[in-house]
Each structure stands twice: as C-alpha cells, then as structure tokens.
N, C-alpha and C positions, 0 to 999 in steps of 0.2 A: 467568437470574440473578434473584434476591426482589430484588422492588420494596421499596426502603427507604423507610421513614415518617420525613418531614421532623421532623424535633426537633432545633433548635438548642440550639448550647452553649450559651447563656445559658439557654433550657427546658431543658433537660436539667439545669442544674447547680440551678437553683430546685424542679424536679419531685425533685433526689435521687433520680435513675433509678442512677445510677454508684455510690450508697452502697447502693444495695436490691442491685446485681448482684454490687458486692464481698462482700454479708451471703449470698448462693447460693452466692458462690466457695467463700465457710469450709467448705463443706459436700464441695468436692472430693477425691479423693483426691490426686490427681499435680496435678503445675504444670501439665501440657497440659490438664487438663479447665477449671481455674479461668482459664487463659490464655484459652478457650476462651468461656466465662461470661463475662468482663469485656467480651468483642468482640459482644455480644450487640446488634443493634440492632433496633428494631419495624421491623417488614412490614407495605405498606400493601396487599400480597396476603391475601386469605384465605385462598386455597388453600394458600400457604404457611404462616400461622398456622394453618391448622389441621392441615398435616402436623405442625407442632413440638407443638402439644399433643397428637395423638396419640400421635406418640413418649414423650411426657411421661408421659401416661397409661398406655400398655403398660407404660411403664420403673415405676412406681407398682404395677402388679399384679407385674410379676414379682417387685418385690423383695418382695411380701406372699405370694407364694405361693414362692419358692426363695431370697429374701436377694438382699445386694444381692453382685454380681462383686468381687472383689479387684482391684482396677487400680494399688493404689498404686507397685507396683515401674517401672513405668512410666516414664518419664524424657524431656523433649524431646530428640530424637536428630538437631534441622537441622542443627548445625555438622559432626558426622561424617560425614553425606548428602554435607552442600559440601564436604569434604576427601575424599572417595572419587572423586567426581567429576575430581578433577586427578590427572594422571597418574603415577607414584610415589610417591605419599603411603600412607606404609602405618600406620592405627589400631595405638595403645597397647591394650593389655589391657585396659585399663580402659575406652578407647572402644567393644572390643567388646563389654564386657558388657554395657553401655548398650544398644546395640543388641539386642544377643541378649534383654534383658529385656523393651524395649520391643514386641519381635516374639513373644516367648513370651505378654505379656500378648493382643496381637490373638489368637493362635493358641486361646489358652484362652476368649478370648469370643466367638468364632467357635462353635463349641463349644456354650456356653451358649445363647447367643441364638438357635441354632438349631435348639433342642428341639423350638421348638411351634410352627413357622411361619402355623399357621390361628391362633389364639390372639394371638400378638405378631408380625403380620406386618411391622409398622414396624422393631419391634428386628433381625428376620431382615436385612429391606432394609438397614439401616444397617452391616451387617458381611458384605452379597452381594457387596462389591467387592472384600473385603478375601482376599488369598489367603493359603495355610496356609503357614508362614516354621518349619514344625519343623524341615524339615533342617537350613537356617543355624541352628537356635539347638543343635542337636544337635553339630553343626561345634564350633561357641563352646564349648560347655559342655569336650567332648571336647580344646581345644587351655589353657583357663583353667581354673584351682579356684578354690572360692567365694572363695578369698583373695587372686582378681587376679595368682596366678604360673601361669606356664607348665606344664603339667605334665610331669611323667618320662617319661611315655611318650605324651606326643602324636606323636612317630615314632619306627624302630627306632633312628636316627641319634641322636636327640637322648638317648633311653635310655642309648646306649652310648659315646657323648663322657660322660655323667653320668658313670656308672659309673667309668669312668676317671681322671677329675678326682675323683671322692672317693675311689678307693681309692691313687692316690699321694697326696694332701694327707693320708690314713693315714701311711702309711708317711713322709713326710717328717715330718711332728709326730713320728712318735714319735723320729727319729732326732736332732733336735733336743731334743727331752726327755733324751736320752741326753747330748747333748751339756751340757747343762747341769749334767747329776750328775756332772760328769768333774772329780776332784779337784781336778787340775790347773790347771782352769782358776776355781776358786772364789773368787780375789781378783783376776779379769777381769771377771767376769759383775755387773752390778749386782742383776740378780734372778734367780732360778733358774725363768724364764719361758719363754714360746714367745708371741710377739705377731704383730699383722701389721699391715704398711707398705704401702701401694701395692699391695694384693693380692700380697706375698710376704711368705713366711714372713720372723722377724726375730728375734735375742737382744739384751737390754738390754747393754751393754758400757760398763764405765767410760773416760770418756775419757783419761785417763793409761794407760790399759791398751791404746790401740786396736792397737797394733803387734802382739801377743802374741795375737790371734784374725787372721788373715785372712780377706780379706772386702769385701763393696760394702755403705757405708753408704746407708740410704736415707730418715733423720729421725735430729735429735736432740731431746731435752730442752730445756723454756725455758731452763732453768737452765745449760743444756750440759754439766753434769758425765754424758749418759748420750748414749750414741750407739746407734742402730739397726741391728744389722749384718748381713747376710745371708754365710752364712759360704762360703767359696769350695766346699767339699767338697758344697753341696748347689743351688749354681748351676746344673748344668744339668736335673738334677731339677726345679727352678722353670719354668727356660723352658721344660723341655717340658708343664707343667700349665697353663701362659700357653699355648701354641699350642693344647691342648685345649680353657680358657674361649673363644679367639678361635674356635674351631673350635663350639663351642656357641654363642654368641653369633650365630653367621650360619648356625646352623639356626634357631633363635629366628627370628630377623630373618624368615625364608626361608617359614617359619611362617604368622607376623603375615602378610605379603603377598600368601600364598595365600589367609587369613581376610578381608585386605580386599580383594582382588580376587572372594569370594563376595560382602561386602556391597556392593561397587558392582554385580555384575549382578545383586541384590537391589532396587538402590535406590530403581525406582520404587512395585515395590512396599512398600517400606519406607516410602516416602511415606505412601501409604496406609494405612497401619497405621498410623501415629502419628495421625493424622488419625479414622480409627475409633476407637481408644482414646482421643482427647482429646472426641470429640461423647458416647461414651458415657460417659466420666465426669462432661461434662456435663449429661448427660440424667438419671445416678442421683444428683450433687448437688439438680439441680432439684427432684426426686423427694421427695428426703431434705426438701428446702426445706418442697415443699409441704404432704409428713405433719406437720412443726413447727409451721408456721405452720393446719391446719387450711385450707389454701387450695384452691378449688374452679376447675374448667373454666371460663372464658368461652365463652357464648351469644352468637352474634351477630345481628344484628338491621339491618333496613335503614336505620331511625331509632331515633329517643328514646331511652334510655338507662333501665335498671332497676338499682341496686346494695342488698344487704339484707345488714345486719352485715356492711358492710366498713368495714376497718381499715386505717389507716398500718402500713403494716411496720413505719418505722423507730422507731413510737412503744411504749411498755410496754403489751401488750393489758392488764395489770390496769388501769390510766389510762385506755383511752382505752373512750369511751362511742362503737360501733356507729354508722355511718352507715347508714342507708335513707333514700333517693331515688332519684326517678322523673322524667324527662322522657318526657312520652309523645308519641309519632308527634304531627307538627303541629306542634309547639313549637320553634320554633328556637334562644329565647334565652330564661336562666333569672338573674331576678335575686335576689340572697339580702344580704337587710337584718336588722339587728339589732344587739347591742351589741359593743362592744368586748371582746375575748377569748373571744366567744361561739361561736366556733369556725370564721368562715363561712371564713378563711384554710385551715384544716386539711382543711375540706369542698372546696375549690378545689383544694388541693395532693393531696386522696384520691383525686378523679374524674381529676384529669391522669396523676398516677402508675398507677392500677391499667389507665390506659388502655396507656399505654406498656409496662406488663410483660404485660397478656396479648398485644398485639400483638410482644411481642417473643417470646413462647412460656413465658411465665411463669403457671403457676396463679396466681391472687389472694388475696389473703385475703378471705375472703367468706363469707356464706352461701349468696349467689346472684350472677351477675352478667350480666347481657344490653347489652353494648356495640354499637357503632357501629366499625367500621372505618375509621379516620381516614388521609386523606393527609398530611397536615400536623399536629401538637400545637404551637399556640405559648401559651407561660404566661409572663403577668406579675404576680409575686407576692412580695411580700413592699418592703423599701426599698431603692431606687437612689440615694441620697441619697451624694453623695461631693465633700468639699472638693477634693480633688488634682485630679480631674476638671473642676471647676467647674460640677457638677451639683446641684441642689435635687431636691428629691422628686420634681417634678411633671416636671421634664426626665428625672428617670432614667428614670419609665416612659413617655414620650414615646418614650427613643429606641427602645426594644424594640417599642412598638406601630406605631410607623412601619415596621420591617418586617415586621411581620405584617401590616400593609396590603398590602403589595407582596408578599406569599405569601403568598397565601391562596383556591386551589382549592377546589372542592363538597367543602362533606362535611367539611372541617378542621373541629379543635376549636380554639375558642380561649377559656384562661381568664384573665379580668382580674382582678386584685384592689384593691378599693376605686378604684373606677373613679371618676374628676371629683376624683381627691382633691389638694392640695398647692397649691391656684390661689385665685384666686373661687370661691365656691360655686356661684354663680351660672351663670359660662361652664364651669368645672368640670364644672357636669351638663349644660349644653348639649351640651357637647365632647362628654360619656359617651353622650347619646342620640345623636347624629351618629354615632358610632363604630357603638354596637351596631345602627344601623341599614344602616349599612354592611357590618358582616359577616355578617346576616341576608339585607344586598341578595344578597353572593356565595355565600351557600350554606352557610355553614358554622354552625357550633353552639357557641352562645354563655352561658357561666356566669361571670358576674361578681358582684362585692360592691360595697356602698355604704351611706352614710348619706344620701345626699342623696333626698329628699324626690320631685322633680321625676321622677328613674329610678323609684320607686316611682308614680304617677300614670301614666308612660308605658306601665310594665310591666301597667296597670289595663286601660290603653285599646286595647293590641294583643291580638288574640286569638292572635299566634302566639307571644305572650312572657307570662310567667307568673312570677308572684309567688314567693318562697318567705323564711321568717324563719327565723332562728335563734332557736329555744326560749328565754325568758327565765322565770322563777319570782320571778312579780312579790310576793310573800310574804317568801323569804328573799334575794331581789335578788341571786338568783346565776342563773348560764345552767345550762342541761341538755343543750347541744350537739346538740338534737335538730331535726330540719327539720321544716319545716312546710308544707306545700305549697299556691299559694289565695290567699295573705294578705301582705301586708308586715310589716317587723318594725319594733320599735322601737329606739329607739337607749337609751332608757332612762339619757342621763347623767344627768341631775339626781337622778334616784333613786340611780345608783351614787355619784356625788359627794354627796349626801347620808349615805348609808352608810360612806363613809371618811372623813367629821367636818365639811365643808364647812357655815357657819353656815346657821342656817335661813333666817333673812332675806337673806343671800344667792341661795339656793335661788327664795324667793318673788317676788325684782327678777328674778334671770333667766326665772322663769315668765312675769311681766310683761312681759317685753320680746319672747317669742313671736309672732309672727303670728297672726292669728284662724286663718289657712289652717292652719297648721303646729298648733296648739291644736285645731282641729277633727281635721285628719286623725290625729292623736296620741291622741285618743277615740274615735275611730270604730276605729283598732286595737287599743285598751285595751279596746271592748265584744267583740269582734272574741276578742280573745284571752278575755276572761271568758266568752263564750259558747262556746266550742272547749273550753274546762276542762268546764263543765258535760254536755256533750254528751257530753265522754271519759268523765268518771264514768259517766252513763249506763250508755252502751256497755257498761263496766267491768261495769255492777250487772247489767248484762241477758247478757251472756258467762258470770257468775257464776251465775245463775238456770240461763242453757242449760246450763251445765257441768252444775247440779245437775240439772237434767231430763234429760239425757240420763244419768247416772248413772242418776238414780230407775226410765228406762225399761229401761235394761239390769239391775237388780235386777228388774224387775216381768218383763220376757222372761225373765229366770232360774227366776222363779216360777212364770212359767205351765209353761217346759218341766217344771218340775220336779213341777207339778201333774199335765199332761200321762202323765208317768212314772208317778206313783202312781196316774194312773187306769187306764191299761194295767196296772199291776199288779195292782190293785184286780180289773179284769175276769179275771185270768187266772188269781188266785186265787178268784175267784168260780167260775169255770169247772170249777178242778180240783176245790173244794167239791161240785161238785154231783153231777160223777160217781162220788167217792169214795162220796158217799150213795149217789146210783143204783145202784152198784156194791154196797153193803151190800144193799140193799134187796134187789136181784135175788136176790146168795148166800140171803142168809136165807130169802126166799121159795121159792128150788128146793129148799130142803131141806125148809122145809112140805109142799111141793109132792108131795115122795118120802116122805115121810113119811102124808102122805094117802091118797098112792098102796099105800103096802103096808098102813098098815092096813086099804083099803076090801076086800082081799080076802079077811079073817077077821073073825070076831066078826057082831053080830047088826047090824041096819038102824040101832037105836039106838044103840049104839057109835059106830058110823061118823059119823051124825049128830052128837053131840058130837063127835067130832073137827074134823066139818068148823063147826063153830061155834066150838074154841077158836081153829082155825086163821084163821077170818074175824077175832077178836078180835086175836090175835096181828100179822095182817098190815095190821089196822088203825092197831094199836098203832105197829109198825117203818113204818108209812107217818108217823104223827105225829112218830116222832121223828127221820126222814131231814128232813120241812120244818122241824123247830125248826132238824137241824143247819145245815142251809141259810143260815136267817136270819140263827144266830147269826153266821154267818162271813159274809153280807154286811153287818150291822152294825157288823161289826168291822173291816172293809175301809172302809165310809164314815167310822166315825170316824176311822181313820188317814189318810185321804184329807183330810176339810176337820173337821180339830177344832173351829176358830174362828167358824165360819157363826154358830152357835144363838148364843154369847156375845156373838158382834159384834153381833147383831140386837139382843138383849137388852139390851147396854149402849146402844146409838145409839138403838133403836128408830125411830120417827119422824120426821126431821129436816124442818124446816118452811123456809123459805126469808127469809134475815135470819138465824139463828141462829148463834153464834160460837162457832168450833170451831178447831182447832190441829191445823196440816198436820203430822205427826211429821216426815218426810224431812226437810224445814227447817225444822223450830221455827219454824215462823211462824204469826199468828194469822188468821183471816180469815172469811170470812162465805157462807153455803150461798147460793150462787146459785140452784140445781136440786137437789133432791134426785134427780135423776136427769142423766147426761149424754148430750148427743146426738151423734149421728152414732159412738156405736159400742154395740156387743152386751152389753156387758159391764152385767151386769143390777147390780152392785156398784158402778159407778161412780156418782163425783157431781161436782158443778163446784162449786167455791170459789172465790169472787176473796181475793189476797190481794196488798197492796200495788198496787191499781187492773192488776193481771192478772190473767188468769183462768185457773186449771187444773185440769187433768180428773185424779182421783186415785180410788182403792179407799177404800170405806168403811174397811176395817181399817186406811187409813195418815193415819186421824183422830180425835180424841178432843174428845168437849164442852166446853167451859170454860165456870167457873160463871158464868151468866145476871146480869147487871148490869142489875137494870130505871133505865132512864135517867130522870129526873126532868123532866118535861115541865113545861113555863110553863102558870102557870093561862092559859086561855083566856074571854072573855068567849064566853058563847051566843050573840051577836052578831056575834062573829068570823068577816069574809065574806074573798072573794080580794081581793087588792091590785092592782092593776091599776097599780101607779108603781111597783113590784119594777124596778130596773134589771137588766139582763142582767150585770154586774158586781161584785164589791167588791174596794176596794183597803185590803189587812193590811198594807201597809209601816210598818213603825215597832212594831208590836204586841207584845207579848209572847205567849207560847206559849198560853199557862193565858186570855188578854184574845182572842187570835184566833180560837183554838178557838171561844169563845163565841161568837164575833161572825159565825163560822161555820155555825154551829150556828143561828141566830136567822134570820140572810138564807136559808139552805137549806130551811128550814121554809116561812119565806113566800114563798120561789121556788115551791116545790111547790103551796102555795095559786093562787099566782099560775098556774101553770100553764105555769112558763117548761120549756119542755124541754132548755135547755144555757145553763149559764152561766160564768163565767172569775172563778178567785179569782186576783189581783195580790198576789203575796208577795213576789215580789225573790228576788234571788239568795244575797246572806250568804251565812252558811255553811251554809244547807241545812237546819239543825235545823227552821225552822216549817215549809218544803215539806216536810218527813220527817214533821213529827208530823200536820200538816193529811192527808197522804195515810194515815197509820196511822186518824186521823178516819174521814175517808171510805170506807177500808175495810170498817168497821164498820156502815155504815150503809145499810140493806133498802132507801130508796128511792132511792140511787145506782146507776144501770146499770154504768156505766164512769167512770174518770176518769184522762186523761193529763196530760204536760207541753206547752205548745205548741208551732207550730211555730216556728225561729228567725227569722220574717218577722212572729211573731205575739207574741212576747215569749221562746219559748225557754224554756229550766227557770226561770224569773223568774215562768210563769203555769202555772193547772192548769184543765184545761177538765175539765166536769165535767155530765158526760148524765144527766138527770132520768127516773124511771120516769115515762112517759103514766099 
C-alpha cells in the first residue's frame, strides 16, 4: 500500500488542493474517472510518485501520437455488482447495459493500450489485469436493443410466444373494428373505436345502452356517461393472448436470469474493469489537464527546492506574474518580508500546493520544478480570526501550529504565514523565532512571512536560513510579485499610506517616532534595493551587448564560410582557366607542329626556314595570349572573391590609436585601441573600446567619424606634475555640461600627476551623468579601461578609471 502524505484538513482546505483536483475532474469523461481524481491523495513514497507520473506522462504521449480513448459510455457499475452477489436477484435491461458498456469500454482499452507495450509500458501495465469481458457484452447486446427492450429473437421461445400475441391481437382488432361498423349497434357505441383497458381489447358503450351489448366492463368515463366493455364473443380470444403475454413475460424473466447469472460469475472481474476504466480516465483527464495548463514533470531532489514560472492554478495565468524561487541544499528555513499585497501570501500558498499535486501524481504548472518529497505538508495561511469560536487572529493560528508541533517528522514542509502576527510585536517575533527554530531543530523545511524586523536580523545571522523580499517598485509604489533571494524586504507603509492620501505631516510624525534600529536597518535595505536595480540594469546592458556579439559573431562565421566558398571556387575556376588555355595552346601548336612537318619535306632549305620562323612567331604569339587569358580570369575571380579590400584600405587607410570611429553592427561610437588585434590571425582586425568595453571587430564593420580637435586650456610653460592630484573626484550634484568639465580638468592633471587609476563619485540618479561621463571616457586616448565599482566599493554610484603609464 502508498504511504500517504500527511495534509491535514485544515492544510488541505487553505492549500485549495480539493479545488485544483475538482478543476482535473472537469476534464474527465465518465463519473468513475473524476470519482477517481477527487480521491486523489499525495504519496510520501517516491516510487510511487513516480510510477503516477509516468503513467501520467505515457498517457500525454499517446494521446499526442493516436488521441485521447473514448471512455465516456462508461458508467459506475458497484450497485449491480452488489445485487448479483445476492441470490435471485435478477438485473433490469437497463442494469445490464450498464454493465455490458462499462465492460465493452475495458474490452476496447485493453486493445488500445496494448499497442506498443516497449513505448507505453505503464498504460500496458494498468490494463494487464484487466481480462477481455467481450463474450458477456456480446450476451447483452444479443438479449437488449439500443432501446433497452428485449429483443424478438433473443430465443426460438420467446420469437414465437411474439408471433402469436401479435398475430391474434390482429385478428381480434379487426373483428372489433367490425363490430363497431355494425349498424345495429350505432346508438350503443359512444365512439366507433377499439381501445384498451387493462391490456384488453375494449368498445366505448353508452351507459343507458349497457344491457344491449354483452359483456365485462373493465373502466368507465369521469363523467360516467361511457363505459368500457369487453364484449363476451371475444372473451376467450383475450384470455388466451393473456396466457401467451404470461407465457412471454416468464421467457423474458427466464432470460434476464440467465444474463445475471453471466454477470455474477463475471463479477470479479467486472470489478476490475470499472476500476481500469476509472484510473484510465483518470490518467487522460490529468493528461488533458496538464497540456491546458502547460504543466511540466516534477524533479525530485534530496533537499532545497528549485520552482521557475510557477503559477497558482486556481489563479487567471493572464494576472498572475510567474514565481522563481530557489532554496538551495543547506537551507532549512526561508523567510520572505515585504509589503502588504505584495504577494508573499500567494508565494506561500504556490510552493504548498504545487508540492501537494506533484506528490499526488499531478504535473505542475511550471516551467521547471525540483521538489523535496515531503512526509508531512502543514500550512498556516491566511485569517483564523472567528467571533462564534472565541478566537482572535493570533489564537487561530496558534491552534493550527500547535499541531504541527506535535507532527512534524524529517523532511515535512511547513508554511507559516505572517508569522508573530495578531500579538505584541515584540513576543510576536520572539514566539516566531522560537517556532522556526524548532522546526529547523526536527528536520523539516521551513517558509514563512513576516513584517517583523527581529525575523529579518535572525534570518541574517543563521547561515541555514536565508532572507528573501518580495519585489517592491519604490518609483511607482506598487509591488512586482517578484522574489528576491539574499536580502530582506521592506514593508514600505508609509510610502504606501502616503500614496492613498494619508497627510504628509502625518507621514513625517510617524517617521519620527521610528527607532534609530528600525530607521537604520530600513536604509541599509533601501541601498540594498537601490544597488540590485543598478546591477540588474547592468546585467541587462551587458546580456544586450552579448546578444549583440554573439549575433555579430554568427554573421561574421557566415562570412567567412561564405568567403571560404568563393575561394574554393575561385581556385577551381582558376584551375579549369588554365587548362582550357593549356588545352588551346597544345591543339594550335600540333597543328603548327604538322604543318611544319609537311612542309619541311618539299620546297627549298629557305622555304622551310620561313616557315619554321612564322611558326616560332605564331607560337609565341598563342603562348602570350594563353597567359593574358589566364590572368584575365584570375583577376576576375579575385575581384569576385574580395571586392571591398582596395576600397576599405583606401577609405580607413591608416588608423592611429585614439581616433573615433562608429562600430556599424551597433551604431555606437568609440575609439581605436590597436589598430591591429591580438591573440587572433585575422590581419583585418582591430580593437575599439566602446562604452569602457573593448571589442575586436573587421575593419569593414567601421567607419571614421569626423575628427572634433578638442580645445585644450592654455597651458603656462611652466606647467609641472602636481603631486596633491587626489586619487578621487566627487560630481554629486553637478550638471552634465559642469561635470564633464570638471572631468575633463582633474583627468588631465591626474595624467600630469602620474596617477595610474583614479574613482569618479557620480551617485546613482538616474544614470544620465554615469552614461554621459562614460560616452566621455570613451572618447579619450589616454584612458586604458574604465568600469563601475565594486558594490563594497560604491557599486554603479563610482567609475574607476585606469590611466595610460
């Protein structure tokens, strides 16, 4: 038997595990698969979690390669099971088609699913128990028509009791039809009908008239002016078509009995069939589920936890913004701080749920996901707060976490939400650290939320617990729902209460009344966060750059094959060039040849001699013009090979180093390092830095831009090195066109000075003067390099900046 993973109903009903598995049900065909799907519970087995997703998975490829089984006809079949089981109980029609459909469905995915047994060996397994139930539904079909009757010839008996009941119910109609056109009787009869009472034939009779028809009445009229009469002349003709229905009725009966005495010595395996038809409708719901939802396999892992673009099911993916997070091996417990509605509730209720359906055999929605195999899931999330009860906040999750104390084995998850909250803030966060030290004591893995100040500090100071914020967008005072992993968050109300109209001076008494503690640590995450912005940009700029160089290199591989190509062809029309001439050369010449030859054996010495002189001229001649044709055709091969060489020299010519030139691939501006590059062959190349990088590019994917002689400060003659040059300047405050300058003046007399690396101080802002100071720098021959610092060093706030020796 699968080891069950502890999730209590109160986890359970806060995780909305039972709304995710009723949202799989929808997907079922028959009520046995979704039956099947609601009873779903997680496994704290792997082995077993990972037979359910491989089944999951097979059932996913077949239906992408042959669609998904028809199962709907299907039907729970327990109650007819339990009635066959008791000893004369004999199935309606109707209960056997039930049966017969539910056993034709196994019979046909039997069938199916045992195409391709190497391929879908799970789907094979799941219907290798199941045995083939054609003869019983062959039985059914042969004794029922699709319309739930009996039919005419399910035996010779019952064929011919038919026959007989409908050909006297012929012949009694019509003799009654007779009787009603009989003149005689026209102001007896109330209608000139043939009816029927009690399954006998019957004529309408006025009641003042009854003596004048003999007969057994068997109904009258509300009214009672009509009486029903069965007329004596055709009474025994009746009983005897009554003993024929009695006599068909207990072949019928006779029938049924035979057909449920097949399906009780069916019944076990009937069992099983309803049982393989209900797993596999729940396995191609699942299926269906997980192509909808784009949900992926769970990876399991001995710790930490990895999720990337995972999503709430039950939430709208257009709404909701992707989770990525990470607990890595080592980490027991993860605390996530930050504002209110900033998501850290949904991130709590996302890692509990997706845990609970992969372990229950559910793909996740995900792009990736590497879980933990949990004994235990206990989640306290959201408000307990209830008058009837006599519970306040702080007791409702009180009583939930009190059992999770007392169950709580290696390896359970446990997720708190707003942990210390509803109390003192004070013991509040005591309480919280006690707690998460406790469940780190037993082994288990711990993600909680909070505002409190003291959980962020603890989470500082253990190295097996670790920080994480929820994203704030301190600019437009909205959250981004994104995790942050490393760092604490802010809680940022004053700013949100400042945003929804809350007075200012209000706002600035509550700053006041802060703590220096709480004021410190609330800026050290405000730099914290302002330095993570910058660095992303970065990142950002320098992803963008690689995107574009790795672009630029797969254009320039494209070139060279394609150079490559035209030189092999180059060569090979060179090649045929030379023998086609060879090939002239030779013909022409053997016919000089035989030509020389027959003259020399008539005519005089001097004869002969002119000849062999015009023939020297001539073969002179077809020798000069086999090497013109030569040439011609290897020049015409080189210029098709590199048209651009002569032009590109001619336009660049010389490039000196400082000189500002424009990368084409990126339209950017920047300045010749080398007119040559090192560490490769490429006799074309050159190194530019552009925006304090430096990259190796082809001359032809650059062009001069016009020369701007920069207007230098007069100098006195007297102008020696300065030896009080600090190694610094701070631009905070400056304007762009003021900084520049001021940049420009200290750089100059750095270089006098002889400093070899110095730190321009810009700040952070919005990055305009660090953008235009480094487009400066760019431009200028006696900067080697210039970066941003490190964040222990100032971070994108400073630019360090290496002086040519």
């Amino acid at each position: 038997m699968a080891s069950k993973c502890g999730v209590t109903g109160a986890s359970r009903r806060v995780l909305e595990l039972d709304l995710v598995l009723d949202q799989v049900a929808g997907n079922a065909q028959s009520s046995l698969g979704a039956d099947r799907i609601r009873a779903l519970e997680p496994s704290s087995d792997v082995e077993e979690a990972e037979r359910r997703h491989d089944a999951v998975e097979q059932a996913r490829d077949f239906a992408a390669a042959r669609g998904f089984v028809a199962l709907a006809a299907a039907s729970p079949i327990d109650a007819e099971l339990a009635a066959v089981a008791t000893a004369g109980v004999v199935l309606e029609p109707a209960a056997l088609q039930r049966v017969a459909a539910t056993a034709r469905v196994c019979t046909e995915l039997r069938q199916h699913y045992r195409a391709d047994t190497e391929r879908w060996p799970a789907l094979a397994a799941l219907v290798g128990q199941a045995p083939s139930l054609r003869p019983l539904c062959d039985q059914i079909d042969r004794l029922i028509d699709p319309e739930g009757q009996i039919r005419d010839d399910a035996s010779p008996e019952l064929r011919r009791v038919r026959r007989q009941v409908q050909g006297r119910r012929v012949d009694l109609r019509h003799r009654l039809e007779k009787l009603t056109r009989d003149p005689d009787l026209g102001d007896v009869l109330q209608d000139a009908l043939v009816t029927e009472r009690g399954g006998r034939m019957v004529v309408p009779v006025r009641s003042s008239q009854r003596d004048r028809l003999p007969g057994v009445v068997h109904d009258a009229s509300s009214s009672g002016q009509t009486i029903f009469v069965e007329p004596l002349d055709v009474l025994d003709d009746q009983n005897r078509i009554a003993e024929l229905v009695a006599a068909e009725r207990a072949e019928v009966r006779r029938l049924l009995t035979e057909a449920s005495a097949h399906v009780g010595a069916a019944r076990d395996a009937l069992i099983v069939a309803e049982a393989t038809v209900a797993a596999a409708d729940a396995l191609q719901a699942t299926a269906r589920y997980a192509e909808s939802e784009c949900a992926v396999r769970p990876q399991w892992a001995a710790s930490g936890l990895r999720l990337r673009g995972a999503r709430h099911p039950l939430l709208a993916s257009s709404s909701v913004v992707p989770l990525d997070l990470e607990i890595p091996a080592g980490i027991g417990a993860l605390v996530i701080t930050g504002p209110n509605t900033g998501g850290k509730t949904v991130a709590l209720k996302t890692i509990g749920l997706l845990a609970a359906m992969a372990q229950s055999g559910l793909p996740v929605p995900a792009t990736e996901a590497r879980l933990v195999i949990f004994p235990r899931i206990h989640a306290d999330i959201g408000d307990e707060q209830s008058v009837t009860a006599n519970l306040s906040t702080f007791s409702g999750h009180l009583r939930h976490i009190v059992d999770f104390v007392g169950d709580c084995p290696v390896g359970s998850l446990v997720l708190l939400d707003e942990l210390g909250t509803g109390t003192d803030p004070a013991e509040g966060a005591a309480l919280g650290i006690a707690l998460v030290e406790h469940f780190l004591q037993a082994g288990a893995m711990v993600v909680v939320s909070t505002h409190h100040d003291a959980l962020k500090s603890f989470a500082h100071r253990r190295d097996d617990v670790l920080n994480a914020a929820m994203e704030f967008d301190s600019e437009t005072l909205a959250p981004t729902y994104r995790v942050r992993l490393g760092r604490p968050g802010r809680s940022n109300a004053l700013e949100i209460a400042a945003r929804h109209g809350v007075d200012a001076t209000l706002i600035e008494r509550a700053k006041g009344l802060l703590t220096s503690g709480a004021v410190q640590l609330d800026a050290v995450i405000r730099d914290l966060e302002s330095d993570t912005r910058a660095i992303e940009r970065e990142r950002d700029e320098l992803a963008a750059q690689r995107a574009l160089l790795a672009e630029e290199r797969a254009r320039l591989e494209r070139l060279d094959g394609e150079r490559v190509k035209a030189q092999h062809a180059f060569e090979r029309d060179a090649d045929e060039a030379v023998k086609r001439a060879v090939e002239t050369l030779r013909r022409r010449g053997e016919g000089k040849l035989a030509e020389l030859e027959t003259g020399s054996e008539v005519g005089s010495e001097r004869a002969r001699a002119d000849r062999r002189a015009r023939w020297a001229a001539s073969a002179g001649q077809l020798h000069a013009e086999a090497r013109r044709s030569v040439r011609e055709s290897l020049s015409g091969q080189r210029r098709t090979a590199a048209p651009a060489s002569t032009e590109l020299e001619r336009d660049l010519g010389a490039l000196k180093r400082g000189e500002t030139v424009r990368v084409a691939p990126f339209d950017l501006g920047g300045a010749v390092l080398r007119a040559w590059a090192p560490d490769t062959d490429d006799a074309s190349a050159i190194e530019v830095g552009v925006g304090g990088k430096r990259l190796v590019v082809r001359r032809d994917q650059i062009t001069r831009e016009p020369q701007v002689r920069k207007r230098r400060r007069p100098r006195s003659p007297t102008y020696h090195r300065r030896p009080d040059v600090g190694a610094e300047i701070d631009l905070h405050g400056k304007r762009v066109e003021e900084a520049i300058a001021e940049v420009e003046r200290y750089l100059d007399d750095a270089v006098l000075a002889g400093l070899p690396e110095v730190r321009l101080i810009h700040g952070f802002g919005k990055l305009r003067l660090r953008d235009a100071i480094h487009r400066y720098l760019g431009g200028r021959p006696d900067v080697v390099r210039f970066a941003t610092a490190d964040p222990m060093s100032g971070g994108g706030g400073v630019t360090l900046v290496r002086l040519e020796d």
